[in-house]
N, C-alpha and C positions, 0 to 999 in steps of 0.2 A: 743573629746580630751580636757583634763583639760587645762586651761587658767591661773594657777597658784595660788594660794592662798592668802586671804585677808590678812593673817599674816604673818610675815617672818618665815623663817623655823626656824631660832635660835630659837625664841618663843615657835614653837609648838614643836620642840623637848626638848625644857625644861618642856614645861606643860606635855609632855610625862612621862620624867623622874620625874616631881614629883609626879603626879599621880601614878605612879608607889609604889613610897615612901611610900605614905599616902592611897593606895585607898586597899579595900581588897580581889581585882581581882588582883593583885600584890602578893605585899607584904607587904602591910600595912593592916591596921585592921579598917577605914573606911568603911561603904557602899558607902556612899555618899561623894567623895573627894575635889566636883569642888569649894568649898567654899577656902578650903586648897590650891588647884592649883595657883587657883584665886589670890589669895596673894602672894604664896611662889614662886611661876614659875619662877623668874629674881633669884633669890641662885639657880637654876641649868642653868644657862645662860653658865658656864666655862665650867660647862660640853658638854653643846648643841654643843658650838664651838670644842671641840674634839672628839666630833662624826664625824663632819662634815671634821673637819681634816684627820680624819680617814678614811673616803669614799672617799677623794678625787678623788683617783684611784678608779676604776671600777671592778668590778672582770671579769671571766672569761664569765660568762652569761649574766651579763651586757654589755662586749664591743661585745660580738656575736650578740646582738639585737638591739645595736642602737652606736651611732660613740661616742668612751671616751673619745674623745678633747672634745666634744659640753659639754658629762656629768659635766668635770674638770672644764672649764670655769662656769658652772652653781652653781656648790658647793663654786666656790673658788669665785663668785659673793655673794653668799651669806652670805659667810665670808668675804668678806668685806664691806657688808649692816651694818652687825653686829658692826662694829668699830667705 
């Protein structure tokens, strides 16, 4: 079982979304983006947090497999690491 990760999630969901941006396994035109990431990843921080707003709630597959208070407090912990 994972123990949780060295980064916060806002983090890695922004180097997500830049990677995205810049890489061209995306939609960018990059091979190689992690230099780009590396730099730009805090300009998709706003975004990160309304991802994370947006899952808040669990959907239907997610509250069948595991309890969506425990999930909500985890997310809505994370948003507020983020602050």
């Amino acid at each position: 079982m994972a123990e949780g990760g060295r980064t916060d999630l806002v983090e890695r969901i922004a180097r997500v979304l830049c990677g995205a941006e810049y890489s061209v396994n995306a939609d960018g035109s990059e091979t190689s983006a992690g230099a780009h990431v590396d730099r730009d990843w805090p300009n998709h921080r706003n975004q990160a947090l309304a991802v994370l707003h947006a899952i808040r709630e669990t959907d239907r597959a997610g509250a069948a497999s595991g309890d969506p208070v425990i999930w909500q407090k985890m997310v809505e912990a994370s948003i507020a690491a983020a602050d």
